[in-house]
C-alpha positions in Angstrom: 3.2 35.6 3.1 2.6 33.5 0.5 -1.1 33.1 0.8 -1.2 37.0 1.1 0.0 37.0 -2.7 -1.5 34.5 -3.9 -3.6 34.7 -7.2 -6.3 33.5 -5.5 -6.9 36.6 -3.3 -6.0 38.8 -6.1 -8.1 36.9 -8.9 -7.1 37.4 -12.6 -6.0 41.3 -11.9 -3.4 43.2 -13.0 -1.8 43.3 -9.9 -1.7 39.6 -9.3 0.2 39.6 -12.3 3.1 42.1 -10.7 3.3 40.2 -7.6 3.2 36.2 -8.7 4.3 36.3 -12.0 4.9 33.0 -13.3 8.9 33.5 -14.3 9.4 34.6 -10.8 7.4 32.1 -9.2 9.4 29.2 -11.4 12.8 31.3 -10.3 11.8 32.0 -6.4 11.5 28.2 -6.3 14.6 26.9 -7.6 16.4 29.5 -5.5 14.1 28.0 -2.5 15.3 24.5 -2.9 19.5 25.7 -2.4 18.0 26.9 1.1 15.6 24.0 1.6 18.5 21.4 0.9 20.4 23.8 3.5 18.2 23.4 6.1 17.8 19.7 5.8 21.6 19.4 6.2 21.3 21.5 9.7 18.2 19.2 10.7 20.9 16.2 10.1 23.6 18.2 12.5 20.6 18.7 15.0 20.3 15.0 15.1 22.9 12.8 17.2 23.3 9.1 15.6 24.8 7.9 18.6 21.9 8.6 20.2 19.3 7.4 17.8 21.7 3.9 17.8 21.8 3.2 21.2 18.0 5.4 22.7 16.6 4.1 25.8 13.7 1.7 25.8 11.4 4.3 27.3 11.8 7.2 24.2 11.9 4.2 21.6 9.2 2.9 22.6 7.1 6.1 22.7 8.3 7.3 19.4 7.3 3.6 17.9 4.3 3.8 19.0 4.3 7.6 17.8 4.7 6.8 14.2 3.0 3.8 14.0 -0.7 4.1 15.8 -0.7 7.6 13.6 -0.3 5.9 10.7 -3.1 3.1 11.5 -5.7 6.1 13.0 -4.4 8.3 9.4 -5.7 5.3 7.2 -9.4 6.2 8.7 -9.4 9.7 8.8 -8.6 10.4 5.5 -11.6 7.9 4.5 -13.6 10.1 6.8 -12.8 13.1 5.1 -13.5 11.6 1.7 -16.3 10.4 3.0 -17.6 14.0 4.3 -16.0 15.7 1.0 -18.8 18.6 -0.3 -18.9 18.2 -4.2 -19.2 15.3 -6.8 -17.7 12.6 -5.7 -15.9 11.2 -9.0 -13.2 14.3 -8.3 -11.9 11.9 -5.5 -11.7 9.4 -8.1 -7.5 10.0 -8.0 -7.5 11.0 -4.7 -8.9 7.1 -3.0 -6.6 5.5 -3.8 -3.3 3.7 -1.9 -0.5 6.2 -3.2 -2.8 9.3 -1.6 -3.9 7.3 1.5 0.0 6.3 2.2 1.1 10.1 1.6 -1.8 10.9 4.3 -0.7 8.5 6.6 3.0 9.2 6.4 2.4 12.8 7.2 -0.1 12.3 9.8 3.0 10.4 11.1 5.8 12.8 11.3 7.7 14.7 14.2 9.8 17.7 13.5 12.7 17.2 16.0 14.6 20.8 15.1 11.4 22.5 15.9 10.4 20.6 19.3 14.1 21.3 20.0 13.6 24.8 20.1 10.3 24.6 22.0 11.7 23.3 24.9 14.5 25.5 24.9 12.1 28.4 24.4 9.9 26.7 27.3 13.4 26.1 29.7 12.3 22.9 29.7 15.6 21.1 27.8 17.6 19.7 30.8 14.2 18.4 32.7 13.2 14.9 33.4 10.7 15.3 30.9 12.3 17.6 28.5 14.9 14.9 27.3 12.6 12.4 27.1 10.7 14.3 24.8 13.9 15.4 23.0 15.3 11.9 22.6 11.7 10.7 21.6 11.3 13.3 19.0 14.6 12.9 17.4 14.2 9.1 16.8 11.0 9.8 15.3 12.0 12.0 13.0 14.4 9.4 12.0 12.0 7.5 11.3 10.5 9.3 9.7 12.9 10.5 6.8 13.7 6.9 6.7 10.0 6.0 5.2 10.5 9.1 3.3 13.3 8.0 1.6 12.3 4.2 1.2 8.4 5.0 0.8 8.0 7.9 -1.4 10.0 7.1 -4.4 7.3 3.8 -5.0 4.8 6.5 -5.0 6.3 8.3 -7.4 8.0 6.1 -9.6 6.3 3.2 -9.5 8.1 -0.3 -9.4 10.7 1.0 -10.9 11.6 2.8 -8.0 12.7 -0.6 -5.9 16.3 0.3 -7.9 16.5 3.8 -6.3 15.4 2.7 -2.9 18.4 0.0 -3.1 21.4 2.2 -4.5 20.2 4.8 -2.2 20.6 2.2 0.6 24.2 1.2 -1.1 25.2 4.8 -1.0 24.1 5.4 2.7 26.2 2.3 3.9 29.3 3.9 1.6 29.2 7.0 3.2 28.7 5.4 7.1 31.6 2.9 6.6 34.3 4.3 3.9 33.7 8.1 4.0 32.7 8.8 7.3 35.7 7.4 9.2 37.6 10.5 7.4 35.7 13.0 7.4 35.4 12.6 11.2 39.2 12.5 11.4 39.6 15.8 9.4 37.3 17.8 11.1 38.6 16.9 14.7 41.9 17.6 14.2 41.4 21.0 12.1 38.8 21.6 15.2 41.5 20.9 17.8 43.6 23.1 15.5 42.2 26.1 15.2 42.2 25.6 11.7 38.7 25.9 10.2 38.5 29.2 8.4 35.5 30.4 5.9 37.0 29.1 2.8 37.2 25.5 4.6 33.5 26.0 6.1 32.7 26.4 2.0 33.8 22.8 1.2 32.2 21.5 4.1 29.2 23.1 3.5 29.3 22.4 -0.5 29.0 18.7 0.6 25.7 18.6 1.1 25.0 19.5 -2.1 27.2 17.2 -3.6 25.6 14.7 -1.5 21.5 15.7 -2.3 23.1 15.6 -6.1 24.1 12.0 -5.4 20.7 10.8 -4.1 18.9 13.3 -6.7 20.9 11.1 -9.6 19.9 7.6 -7.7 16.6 8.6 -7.5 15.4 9.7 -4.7 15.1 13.0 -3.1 18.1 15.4 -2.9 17.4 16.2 0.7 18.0 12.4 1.2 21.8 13.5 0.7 21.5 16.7 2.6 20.3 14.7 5.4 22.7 11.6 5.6 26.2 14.2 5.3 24.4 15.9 8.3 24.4 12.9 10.5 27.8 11.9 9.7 29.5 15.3 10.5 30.5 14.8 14.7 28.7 17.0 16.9 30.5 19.5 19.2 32.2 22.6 18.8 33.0 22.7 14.8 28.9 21.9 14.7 28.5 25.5 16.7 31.1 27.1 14.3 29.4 26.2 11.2 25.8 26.8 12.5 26.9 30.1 13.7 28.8 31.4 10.6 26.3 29.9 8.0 22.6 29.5 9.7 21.3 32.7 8.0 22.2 31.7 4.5 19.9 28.6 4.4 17.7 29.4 7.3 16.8 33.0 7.1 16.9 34.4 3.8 16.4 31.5 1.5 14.2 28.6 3.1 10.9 30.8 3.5 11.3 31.1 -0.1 10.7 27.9 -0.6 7.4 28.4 2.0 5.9 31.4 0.2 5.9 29.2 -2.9 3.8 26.8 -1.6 1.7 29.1 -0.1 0.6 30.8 -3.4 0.0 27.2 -4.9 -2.4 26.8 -1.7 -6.3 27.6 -2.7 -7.2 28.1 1.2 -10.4 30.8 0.2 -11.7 28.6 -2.4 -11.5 25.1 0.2 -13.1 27.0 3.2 -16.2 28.8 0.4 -16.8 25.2 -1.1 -16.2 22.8 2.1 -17.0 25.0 5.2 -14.7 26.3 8.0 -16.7 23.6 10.1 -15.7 20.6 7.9 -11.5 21.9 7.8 -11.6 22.2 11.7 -12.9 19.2 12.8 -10.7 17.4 10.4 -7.9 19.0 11.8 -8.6 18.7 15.1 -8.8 14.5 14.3 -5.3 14.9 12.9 -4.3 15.9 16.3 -5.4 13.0 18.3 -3.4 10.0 16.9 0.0 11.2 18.2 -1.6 12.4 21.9 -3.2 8.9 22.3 -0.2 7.4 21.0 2.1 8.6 23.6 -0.2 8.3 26.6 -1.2 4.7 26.0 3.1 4.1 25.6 3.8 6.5 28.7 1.3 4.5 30.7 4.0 1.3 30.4 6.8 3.5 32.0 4.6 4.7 34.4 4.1 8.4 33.4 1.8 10.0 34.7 -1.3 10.9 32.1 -0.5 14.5 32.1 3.0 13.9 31.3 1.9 11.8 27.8 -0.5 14.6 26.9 2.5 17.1 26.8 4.6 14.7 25.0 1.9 14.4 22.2 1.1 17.5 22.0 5.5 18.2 21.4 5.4 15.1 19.4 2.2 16.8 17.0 5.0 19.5 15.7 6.1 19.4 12.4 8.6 20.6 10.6 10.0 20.5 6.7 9.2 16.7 5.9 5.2 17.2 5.8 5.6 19.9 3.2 8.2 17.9 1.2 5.8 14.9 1.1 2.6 17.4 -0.1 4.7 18.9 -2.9 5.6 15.5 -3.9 1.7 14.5 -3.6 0.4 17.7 -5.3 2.9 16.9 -8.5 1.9 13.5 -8.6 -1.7 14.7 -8.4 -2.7 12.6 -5.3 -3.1 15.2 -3.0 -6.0 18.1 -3.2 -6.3 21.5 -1.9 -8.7 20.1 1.2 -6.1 18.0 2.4 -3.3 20.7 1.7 -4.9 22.8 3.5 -5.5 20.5 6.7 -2.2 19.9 6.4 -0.7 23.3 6.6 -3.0 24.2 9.3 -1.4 21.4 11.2 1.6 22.9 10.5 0.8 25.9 11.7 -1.1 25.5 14.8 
């Protein structure tokens, strides 16, 4: 929807002007984030730490060797696509170098677990052999994942300097695991077991993963850091159910695709496929694919899967989720990113 408006389909006109105007774009964007940080916090319920802790050898290995090998294959085709770039090549001057090669990389890298969960329900294929397997695999690479985010991305942004957020960020995850999480565990299984949850109480619970993001925003790094870490610590069972039921549409529904429209209208899709080629986007996109399908059936072929059964895990394990677009807004405001990769990206995303 957001490409639709964009003022690149509508030019300088006066109806571009009604539809994206600059206040509302700026306003439509903060509101976006109070459902982005939202969503993050469900992704962190989705995810069971337990698990994660104590995964088999089998789905550890595989999402290793997920995250990894992409990020080794990323390295070379994003100097391929520099490489096959139509147009002077001093505009890639601020594009080749390590910052925009290890935002490549990183993205080229991630797994959205939330959304490969709701493939395989989709697909009835949850509670087979293969189904949790992939499950179990996906969620410890998405982990991972917002575990590089989170120690990665802030030198990217900020430089050497950021070695002080990385480590109080650290200091506050441990503080929450150890001193706060012991409580809050207590407190919602006994007002579970209770009957005592009501909405005002589901308020305060929820309100806590804004405190939280606010925490990590102050230290630093990303407020969806915080969002992410109070999801993990809240148990999972039935007060999990109860608040996803009662509250998924506030975050999920009516405010996170606000936050997707925006970055479609910053998106110049017309202007990459006129001046690169449809050709060029494709079979760049099409490399992107490969890393995480070999990666999975060269692991598989150690636990003696079958090759067929690694294809459909990499193709699971190629779906992503919130992270990538996180990491390309960062990119885009520190200038390391361009419209061609953008693009690739969201076509990734979206495929």
């Amino acid at each position: 929807m957001g490409i639709l408006i964009s003022p690149e389909l509508f030019g300088s006109s006066a109806l571009s002007e009604v539809l994206t105007p600059l206040k509302s774009i700026l306003t439509t964007e903060t509101i976006s984030y109070v459902g982005l940080i939202y969503s993050v916090f469900l992704a962190g319920l989705d995810m069971n730490f337990d698990t994660i802790l104590r995964g088999r050898k089998k789905a550890t290995s595989i999402a290793i060797a997920g995250v990894v090998i992409p990020m080794i294959c990323g390295g070379f085709i994003y100097a391929l696509a520099l490489k096959m770039y139509k147009g002077p090549q001093e505009y890639w001057a601020n594009f080749d170098t390590p910052k925009a090669y290890m935002f490549w990389t990183l993205i080229l890298s991630v797994t959205g677990f939330p959304m490969v969960s709701h493939i395989l329900a989709d697909l009835k294929l949850l509670y087979t052999g293969l189904g949790r397997v992939t499950l179990t695999t996906a969620m410890i690479s998405d982990f991972y994942n917002w575990v590089m985010f989170a120690m990665l991305v802030p030198f990217a942004i900020h430089g050497a300097s950021a070695i002080y957020s990385v480590l109080s960020t650290i200091v506050y995850v441990l503080f929450c695991f150890v001193l706060i999480r012991p409580y809050l565990v207590e407190i919602i299984v006994r007002k579970t077991n209770q009957n005592e949850w009501d909405n005002n109480g589901l308020f305060f619970v929820v309100m806590g993963a804004y405190a939280s993001a606010a925490v990590t925003d102050l230290l630093g790094t990303h407020p969806v850091v915080g969002a992410l870490v109070y999801g993990i610590m809240i148990p999972r069972g039935k007060f999990t159910h109860l608040l996803i039921e009662r509250s998924e549409d506030f975050g999920v529904v009516y405010l996170a695709p606000l936050f997707f429209g925006s970055c479609g209208i910053r998106l110049r899709a017309i202007y990459v496929i006129k001046t690169q080629g449809l050709g060029l986007v494709l079979f760049i996109l099409l490399l992107s694919f490969l890393p995480k399908i070999l990666s999975t059936v060269i692991a598989t072929q150690f636990y003696g899967m079958s090759v067929l059964d690694g294809l459909s895990i990499g193709l699971l394990m190629n779906t992503k989720g919130i992270l990538p677009i996180l990491m390309l807004n960062s990119a885009w405001d520190k200038q390391v990113s361009t419209n061609f990769i953008t693009l690739i990206v969201c076509f990734h995303e979206w495929t």
